[in-house]
Every structure is written in C-alpha cells, then in structure tokens.
C-alpha positions in Angstrom: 2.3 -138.6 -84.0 4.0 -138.2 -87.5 6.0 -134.9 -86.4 7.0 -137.0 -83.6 11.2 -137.4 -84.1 12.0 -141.5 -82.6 15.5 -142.4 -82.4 15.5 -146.4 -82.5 19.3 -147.4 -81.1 21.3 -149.7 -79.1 23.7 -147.9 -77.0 26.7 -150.7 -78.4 26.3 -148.7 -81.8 27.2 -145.8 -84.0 23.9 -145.0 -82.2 26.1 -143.0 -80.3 26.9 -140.8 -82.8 23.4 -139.6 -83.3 22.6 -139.4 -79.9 25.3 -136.5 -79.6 23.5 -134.9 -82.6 20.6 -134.9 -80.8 21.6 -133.6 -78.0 23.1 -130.8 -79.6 20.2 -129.8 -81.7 18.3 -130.0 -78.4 15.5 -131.9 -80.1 13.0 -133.4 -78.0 12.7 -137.3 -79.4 11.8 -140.4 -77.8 14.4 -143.5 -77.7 13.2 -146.7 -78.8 16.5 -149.4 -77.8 16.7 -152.4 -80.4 18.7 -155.4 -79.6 21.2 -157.1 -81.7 19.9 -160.5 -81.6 16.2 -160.2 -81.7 14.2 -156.5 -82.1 16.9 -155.3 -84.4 15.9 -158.0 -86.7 12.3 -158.2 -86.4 10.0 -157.7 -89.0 8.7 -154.5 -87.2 12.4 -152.7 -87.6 12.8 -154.1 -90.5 10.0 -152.3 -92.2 12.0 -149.0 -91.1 15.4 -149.8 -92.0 15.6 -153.2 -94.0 19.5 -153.3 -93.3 18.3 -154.0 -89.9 20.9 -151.6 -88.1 20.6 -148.8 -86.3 20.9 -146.1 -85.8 17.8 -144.7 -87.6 15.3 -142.1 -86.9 11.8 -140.7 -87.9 10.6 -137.9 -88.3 7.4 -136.1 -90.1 6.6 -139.7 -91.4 9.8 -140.1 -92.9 13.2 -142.5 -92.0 16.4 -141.2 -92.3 19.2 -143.6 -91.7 22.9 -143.9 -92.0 25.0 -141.2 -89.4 26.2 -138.6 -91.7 22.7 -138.5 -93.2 21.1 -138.0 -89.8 23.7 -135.5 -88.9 23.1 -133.1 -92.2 19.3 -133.8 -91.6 19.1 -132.6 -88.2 21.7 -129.6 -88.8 18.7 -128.4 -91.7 15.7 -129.2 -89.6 16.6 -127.7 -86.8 18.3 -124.2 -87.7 18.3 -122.7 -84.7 21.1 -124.7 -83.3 23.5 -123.3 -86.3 24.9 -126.7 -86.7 24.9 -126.4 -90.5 26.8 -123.0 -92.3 24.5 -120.4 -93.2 25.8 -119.8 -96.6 26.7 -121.7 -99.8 30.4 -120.6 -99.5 30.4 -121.8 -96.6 29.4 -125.3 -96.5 32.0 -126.4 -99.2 34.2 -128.1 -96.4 31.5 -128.7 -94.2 29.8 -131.1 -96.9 33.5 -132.2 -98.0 34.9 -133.6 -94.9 31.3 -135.1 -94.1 31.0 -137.2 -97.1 35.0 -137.4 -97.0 34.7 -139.2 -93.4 31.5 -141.3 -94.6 32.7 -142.6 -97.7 36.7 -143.2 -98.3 37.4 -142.9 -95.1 35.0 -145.3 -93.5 35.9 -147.8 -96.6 39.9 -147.4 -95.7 39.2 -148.5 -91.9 37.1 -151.0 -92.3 39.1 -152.6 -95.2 42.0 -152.0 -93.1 41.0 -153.4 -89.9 39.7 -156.6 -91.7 43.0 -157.1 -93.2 42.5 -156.1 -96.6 45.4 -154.2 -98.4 44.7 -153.0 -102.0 47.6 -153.0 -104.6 48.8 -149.8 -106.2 46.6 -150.6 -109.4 43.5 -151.6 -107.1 43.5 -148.4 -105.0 43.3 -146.2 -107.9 39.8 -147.5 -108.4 38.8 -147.3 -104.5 37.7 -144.0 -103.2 40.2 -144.0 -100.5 43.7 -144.8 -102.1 45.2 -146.5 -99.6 44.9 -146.6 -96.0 47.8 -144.2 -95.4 46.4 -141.5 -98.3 43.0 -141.2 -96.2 44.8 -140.8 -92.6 47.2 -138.6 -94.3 44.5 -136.2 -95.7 42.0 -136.4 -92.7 45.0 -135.3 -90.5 45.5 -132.1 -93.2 41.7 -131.6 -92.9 41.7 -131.2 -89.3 44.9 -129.5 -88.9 43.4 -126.5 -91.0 41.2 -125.0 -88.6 39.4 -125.1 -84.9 36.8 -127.4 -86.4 36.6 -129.6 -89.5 34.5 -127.2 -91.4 36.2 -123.7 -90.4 36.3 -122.1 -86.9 32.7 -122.7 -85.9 31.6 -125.8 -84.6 29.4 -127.7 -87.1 27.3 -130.9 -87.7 30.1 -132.4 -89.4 32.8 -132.6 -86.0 30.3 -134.6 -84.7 30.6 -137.2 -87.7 34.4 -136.4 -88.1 34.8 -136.5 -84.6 32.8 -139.3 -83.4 34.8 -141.1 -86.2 38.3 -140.2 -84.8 36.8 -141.0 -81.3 36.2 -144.3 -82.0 38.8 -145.1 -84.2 41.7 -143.7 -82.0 40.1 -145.7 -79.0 40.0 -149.0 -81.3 43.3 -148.6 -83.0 41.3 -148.4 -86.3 43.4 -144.9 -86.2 46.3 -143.8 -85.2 47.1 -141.8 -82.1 48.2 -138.4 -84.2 48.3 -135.6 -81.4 46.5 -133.2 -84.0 43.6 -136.2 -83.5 44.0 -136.0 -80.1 43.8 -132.3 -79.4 41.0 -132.1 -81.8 38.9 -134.7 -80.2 39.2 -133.6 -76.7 38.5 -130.0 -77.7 34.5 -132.0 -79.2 34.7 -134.0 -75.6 34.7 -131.2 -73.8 31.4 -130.1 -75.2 28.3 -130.2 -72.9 25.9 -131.9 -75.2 28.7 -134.8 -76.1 29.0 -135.2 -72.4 25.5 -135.5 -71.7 24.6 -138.1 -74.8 27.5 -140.2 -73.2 26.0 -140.1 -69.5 22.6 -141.2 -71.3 24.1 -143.9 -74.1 26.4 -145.5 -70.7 23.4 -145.4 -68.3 21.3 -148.1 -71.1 24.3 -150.4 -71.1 23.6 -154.0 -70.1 24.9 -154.7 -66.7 26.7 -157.9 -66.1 25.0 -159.8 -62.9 28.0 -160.2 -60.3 29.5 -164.0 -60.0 28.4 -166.8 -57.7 
C-alpha cells in the first residue's frame, strides 16, 4: 500500500493543477476528494498536510505537497514521460521559471489582488519587485520559446501555465496575447483536456429551484 500514489483534492482547488500532472505522467493514483469545511480540516488530513490544503499526494510512504513541488516530483519519478530535461544544461530555465512562477510571481498576484501595493523602497526587499516587474518578466520568459523551458514541453508549463490559466481567467493577470497563444497551445494538450473532464465531472451540482 505504501507505493500506492493518492492524490487527496477538491476539484475548487489548485488541485487542478496536479491533476493535469497526473494525467500527463500517466500515473495510475487513486483520488481521495476533501472538503473545505469539514475533511479538509480534520484531524485525519491534518496529519498529512497540517496547512490543511490541498492539493497533496503520497507516494512510497511519503507527502509531497505544494504544486510546483508535486510537478518536479512527478517529472523525476516518473521518467518515462520526459516531463523533466534530461540534462543539467538543460533544466536551468526549466527549474528557473518553476520557482520564478511559485515564488515572486505567486507573491505579486496575491499581494496584488488583495490590494496591497509595495513602495519603491519595500519592493526592493520583496522577491517580486513590483507587480508590473513580475508580469513584465513572465511575459519575456514565455515569449522566448514554444514552452517555458525551451521548445519541448516540460513539467514546468504545466505550473507556468496552469498559473497564467487561472490568472488570465480571474483578472489576477492580464490578457497579454503572448499569454493567450501560450496557454491555448497547453489547452490543446490531451492530458489537460482529460484532467478537466475529470476535475468538472466532481463538481457539486446545485439542486434546481422550487
């Protein structure tokens, strides 16, 4: 039971994200669905992620949480899907614009969307800058090549990507048409497709009105 992988979600959640991971890695995993207000908090979920917050996995007795973590786990466990660049050379942008999208990236959104605008004299102590620096330089990043990473598809577009999707979709991001064109070049992909008919089919369905 320990090599089993279990994916423990909620299909309102960057659960997504990992889902598509999964799906590309063609893994076989069973999906254990947590909700907000009561499983996600309960002592039992707890004891495997104490932020109480999905998504998480586990795998050969151990708990990997947080996306980008997952993402770069499953890309080295499972090798045969090439998610993750063969050679040191090669994973220089790969573990850049992973870390780049988990870190000052996420930080500039968030902050942003709650409102929050650092000085000048604060942002040069945050990661990101300023909300505009990080937008600018992720729109560099994937204006550079096919894919975040280089012209192959890697682990990484699926953090990068699932980032943008969201974001864009939200208004966390903007609507830049180099976004655009790279995102619906990642939609297009079978195993994206697929994690989205699965994640959509475990929504909560709203009883019709009386």
């Amino acid at each position: 039971m320990a090599d089993k992988l279990v994916f423990y979600t909620n299909p309102m959640s960057r659960g997504r994200v990992a889902r598509w991971m999964l799906e590309e890695v063609g893994a076989e995993y069973e999906t254990v669905l947590l909700g907000y207000a009561d499983t996600m908090k309960g002592a039992e979920y707890l004891a495997i992620n104490p932020m109480g917050k999905v998504p998480a996995i586990a795998h050969h007795g151990k708990v990997v949480t947080e996306c980008a973590a997952i993402c770069a786990y499953l890309a080295d466990v499972f090798p045969d899907a090439g998610l993750a660049p063969e050679t040191l050379a090669e994973r220089a942008d790969y573990y850049r614009w992973l870390f780049f999208a988990a870190g000052p990236l996420e930080q500039a959104v968030t902050n942003n969307h709650a409102g929050f605008m650092p000085s000048a004299e604060q942002g040069r102590t945050f990661g990101y800058g300023s909300y505009e620096q990080a937008v600018d330089t992720l729109e560099k990043a994937v204006s550079a090549h096919r894919h975040i990473a280089g012209d192959r598809f890697t682990a990484a577009d699926v953090y990068v990507g699932s980032a943008l999707m969201w974001g864009t979709q939200f208004g966390t991001l903007p609507k830049r048409n180099v976004f655009l064109d790279y995102i619906g070049r990642l939609a297009a992909r079978d195993a994206y497709i697929r994690a989205n008919e699965m994640d959509d089919a475990l929504m909560p369905t709203q009883a019709p009105a009386a």
